[in-house]
N, C-alpha and C positions, 0 to 999 in steps of 0.2 A: 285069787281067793278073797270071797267077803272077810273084811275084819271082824272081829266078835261085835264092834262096838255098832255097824250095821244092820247084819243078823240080827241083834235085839232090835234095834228101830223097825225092820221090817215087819220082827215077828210081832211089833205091840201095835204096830198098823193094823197088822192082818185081823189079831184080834180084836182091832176096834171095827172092824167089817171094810177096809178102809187100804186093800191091798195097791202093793203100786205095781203093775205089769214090768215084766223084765223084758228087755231090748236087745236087738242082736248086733244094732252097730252103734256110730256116736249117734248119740238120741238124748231126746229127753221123755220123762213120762210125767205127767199133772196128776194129781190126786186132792182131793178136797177132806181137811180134817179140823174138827172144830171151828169151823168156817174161815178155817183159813186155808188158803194153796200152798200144797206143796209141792216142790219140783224134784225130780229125778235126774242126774245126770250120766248117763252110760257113754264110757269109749272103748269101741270096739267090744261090746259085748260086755262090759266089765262095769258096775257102779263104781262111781269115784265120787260120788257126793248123795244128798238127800238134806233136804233142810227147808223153811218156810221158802216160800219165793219170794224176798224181799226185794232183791237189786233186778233180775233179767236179763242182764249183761256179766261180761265177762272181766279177769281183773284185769289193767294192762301189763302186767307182768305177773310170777308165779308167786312172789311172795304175796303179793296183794290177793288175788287167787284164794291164796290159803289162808289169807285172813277173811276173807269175804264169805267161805264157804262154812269156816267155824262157826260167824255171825249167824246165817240160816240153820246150819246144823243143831248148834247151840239150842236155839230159839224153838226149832221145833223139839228137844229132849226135855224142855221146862213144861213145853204145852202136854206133851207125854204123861205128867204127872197131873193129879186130877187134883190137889189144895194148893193154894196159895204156900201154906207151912213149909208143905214138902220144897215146894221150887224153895225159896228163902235158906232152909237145911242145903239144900243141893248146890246151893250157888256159895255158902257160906263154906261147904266142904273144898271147894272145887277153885274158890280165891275169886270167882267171878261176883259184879257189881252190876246191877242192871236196874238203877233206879224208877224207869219209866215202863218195866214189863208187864207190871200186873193191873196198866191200865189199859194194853195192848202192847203185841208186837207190831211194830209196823209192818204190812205189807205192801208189795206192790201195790200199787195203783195210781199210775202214771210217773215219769221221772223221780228218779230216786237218786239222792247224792251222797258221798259218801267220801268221809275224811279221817283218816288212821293218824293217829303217833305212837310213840313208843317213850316211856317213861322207864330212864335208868336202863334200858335193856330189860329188866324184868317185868313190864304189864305194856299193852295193849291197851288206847283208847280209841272206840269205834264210834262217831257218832252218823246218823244218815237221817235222812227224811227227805220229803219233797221242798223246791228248792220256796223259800219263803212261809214255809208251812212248817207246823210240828216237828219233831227232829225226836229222835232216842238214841240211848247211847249206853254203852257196854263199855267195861275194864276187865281186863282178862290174862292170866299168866303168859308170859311167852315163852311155851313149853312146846317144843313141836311135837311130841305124844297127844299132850292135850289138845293143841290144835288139829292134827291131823284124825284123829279120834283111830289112833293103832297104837299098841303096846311097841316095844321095842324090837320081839320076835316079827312080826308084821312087815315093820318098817326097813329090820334085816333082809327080810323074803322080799321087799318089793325093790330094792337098789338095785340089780342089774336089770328086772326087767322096767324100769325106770327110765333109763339110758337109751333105751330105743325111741325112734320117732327124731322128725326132723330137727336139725340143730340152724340156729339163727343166731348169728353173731353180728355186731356192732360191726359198723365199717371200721377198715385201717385208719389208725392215724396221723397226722402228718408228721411226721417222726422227726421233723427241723424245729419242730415247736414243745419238743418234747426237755423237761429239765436234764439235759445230760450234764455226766462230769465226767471227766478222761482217766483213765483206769488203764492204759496204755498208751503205744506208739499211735495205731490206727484204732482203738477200740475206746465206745464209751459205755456207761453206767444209766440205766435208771430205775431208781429206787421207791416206787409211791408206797413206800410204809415197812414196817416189820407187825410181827405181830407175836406176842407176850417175851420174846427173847430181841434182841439185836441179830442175834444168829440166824431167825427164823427169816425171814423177808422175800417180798415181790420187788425182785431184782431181774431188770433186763438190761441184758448187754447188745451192744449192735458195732458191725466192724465197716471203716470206708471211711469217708471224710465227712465234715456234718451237713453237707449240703447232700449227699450222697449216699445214706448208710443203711444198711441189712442187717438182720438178724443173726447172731452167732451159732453156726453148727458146722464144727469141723474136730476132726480127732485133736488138731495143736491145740485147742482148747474145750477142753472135756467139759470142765466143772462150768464154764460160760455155757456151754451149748444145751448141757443140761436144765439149767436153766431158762431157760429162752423151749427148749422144748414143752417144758411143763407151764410156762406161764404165758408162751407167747399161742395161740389159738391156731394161728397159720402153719406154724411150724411144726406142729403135729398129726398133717397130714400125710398117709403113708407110713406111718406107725402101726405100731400092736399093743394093745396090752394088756400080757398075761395076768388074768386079773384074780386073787382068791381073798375071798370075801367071810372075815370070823364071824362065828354069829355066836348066838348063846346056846350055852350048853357046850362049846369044845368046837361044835359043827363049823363045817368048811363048805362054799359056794366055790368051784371055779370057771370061767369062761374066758373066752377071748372076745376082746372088742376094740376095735379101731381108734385109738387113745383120741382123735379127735373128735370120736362122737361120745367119748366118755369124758373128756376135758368139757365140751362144749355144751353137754344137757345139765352138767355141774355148774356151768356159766349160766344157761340159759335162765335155775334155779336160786339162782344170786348169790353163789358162791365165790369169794375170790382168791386165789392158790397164791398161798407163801411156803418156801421150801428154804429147807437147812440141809447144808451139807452135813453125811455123816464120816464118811472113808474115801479116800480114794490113794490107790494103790499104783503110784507109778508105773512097776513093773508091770504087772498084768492089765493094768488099763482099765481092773474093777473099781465101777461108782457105788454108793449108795448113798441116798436121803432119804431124809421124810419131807411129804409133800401131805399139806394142809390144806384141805377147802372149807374154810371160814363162812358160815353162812350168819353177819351177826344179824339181821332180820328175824329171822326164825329159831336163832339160839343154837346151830347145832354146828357140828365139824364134822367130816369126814378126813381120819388121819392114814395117810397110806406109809408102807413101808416101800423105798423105790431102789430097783438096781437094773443097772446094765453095764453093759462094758463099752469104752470112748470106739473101740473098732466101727462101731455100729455108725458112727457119725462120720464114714469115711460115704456112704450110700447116701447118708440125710435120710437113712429108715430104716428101719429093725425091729424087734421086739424089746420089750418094758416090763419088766416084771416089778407087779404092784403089788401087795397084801395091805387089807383096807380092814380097818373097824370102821363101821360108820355110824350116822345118827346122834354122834356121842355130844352129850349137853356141854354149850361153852365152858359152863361153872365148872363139871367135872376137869376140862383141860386147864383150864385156868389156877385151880388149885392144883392141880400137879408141878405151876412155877412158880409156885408163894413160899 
């Protein structure tokens, strides 16, 4: 379903006589508005974009992506407005800087390059042009609402069917070369970070000797294996997971999906998983944590609530039950540990 914030773009096309044809697979459509080009991007029937055609390439990953695509978006929603005044009001509302707009946006026309940072985690700076020639450049909240140009409801409705399509993951890595520390007889430790607690952490365990060592998943070691399932990519194949998803207003999404393509399109998106244990119950062998994907690029988390029982690591697969708020802004989780 178009976002609102589409809908309007297309309908202020349409009425500038200036409509953009809709697509039945991944496509693109060109349209020409106040002589500048705009570009359409449809996958599989669906718009996911609309903005000047500045770059014509794609980003190399998905945060980049989504910054690339606000730049055109942005750019054509300024053109949108017919005074200089109005863009300056719109940009002053909105936290955006675009000192070199109202002499042109750039558009294609021939290589275009193009160089991001990120200031404090809170703004975005875009600058591009052709390479030895002219350049412009944009500052911009890093709000992934505002980025993506969807309200919250939107961005709830679009996380499971998000998840589909193929997943690409980084090769294994040489796991002798990895900072371990010994946490047992046969078993070591690796920790690349925690994140806002000590508690929370991308902790992976591996069992053998260190020339020699595997990933942890066996019932003797639950709260190990747990981990390693949720953070390690490989190990999450042959999984399930029951997944239900809050949204606003009270409402409830459920599905089932194959925790490694819901782990891995979470990766693919620049997210990275710290989990904290919550319970775990000798007796009955019930787990539970929270599992965190950190996306600090784009500002957002997705927090799940996670449980299963240690039996299930006797196969090395089972199901996973997950309950996710997602999309939720860093600052919101961050003040929850201040």
């Amino acid at each position: 379903m178009l976002s609102i914030l589409f809908r309007t773009i297309l309908a202020a096309l349409a009425a500038a006589g200036v409509p953009v044809d809709s697509q039945s697979a991944d496509s693109y459509a060109y349209a020409t508005y106040k002589g500048y080009p705009v570009v359409a991007r449809y996958e599989a029937g669906e718009l996911e974009h609309i903005g000047i055609d500045i770059f014509g390439y794609s980003g190399t990953n998905a945060q980049e992506q989504v910054l690339m695509d606000f730049v055109e978006r942005y750019n054509l929603q300024l053109l949108l407005l017919d005074h200089d005044s109005d863009r300056a009001l719109q940009m002053n509302l909105d936290g955006v800087t675009a000192p070199s707009f109202f002499s042109t946006p750039l558009h294609r026309d021939g290589p275009v390059a193009l160089s991001l940072s990120q200031t404090n985690g809170k703004k975005y700076l875009a600058s591009w042009g052709h390479p030895g020639g002219e350049s412009r450049q944009m500052s911009f909240p890093s709000d992934y609402q505002f980025l993506t140009g969807k309200n919250k409801i939107e961005l709830e409705n679009g996380f499971l069917p998000s998840l589909r399509g193929l997943v690409t993951l980084p090769p294994e890595e040489d796991l002798t070369q990895l900072p371990l520390r010994r946490v047992g007889l046969d078993m070591f430790m690796c920790k690349d970070g925690t994140y806002l607690i000590p508690e929370i952490s991308n902790a992976r365990y591996f069992q053998g000797s260190k020339d020699l060592l595997s990933p942890v998943s066996d019932e003797a070691h639950p709260i190990e294996s747990l981990y390693d399932l949720l953070i390690v990519p490989q190990m999450a194949e042959g999984w399930t997971a029951q997944v239900r998803v809050l949204k606003y207003g009270y409402a409830t999404e459920d599905a089932e999906v194959p925790l490694s393509q819901l782990l891995g399109r979470c990766l693919m998106a620049g997210c990275i998983p710290y989990v904290g244990m919550e319970t775990y119950d000798e007796e009955t062998g019930e787990l539970t944590a929270t599992l965190i994907l950190h996306n600090e690029a784009l500002s957002y988390d997705h927090v799940a609530k996670v449980s299963l029982n240690r039996d299930q690591f006797r196969q090395s697969r089972g199901k996973v039950s997950m309950t996710f708020s997602v999309f939720l802004p860093i600052h919101n989780i961050k003040n929850l540990f201040q």
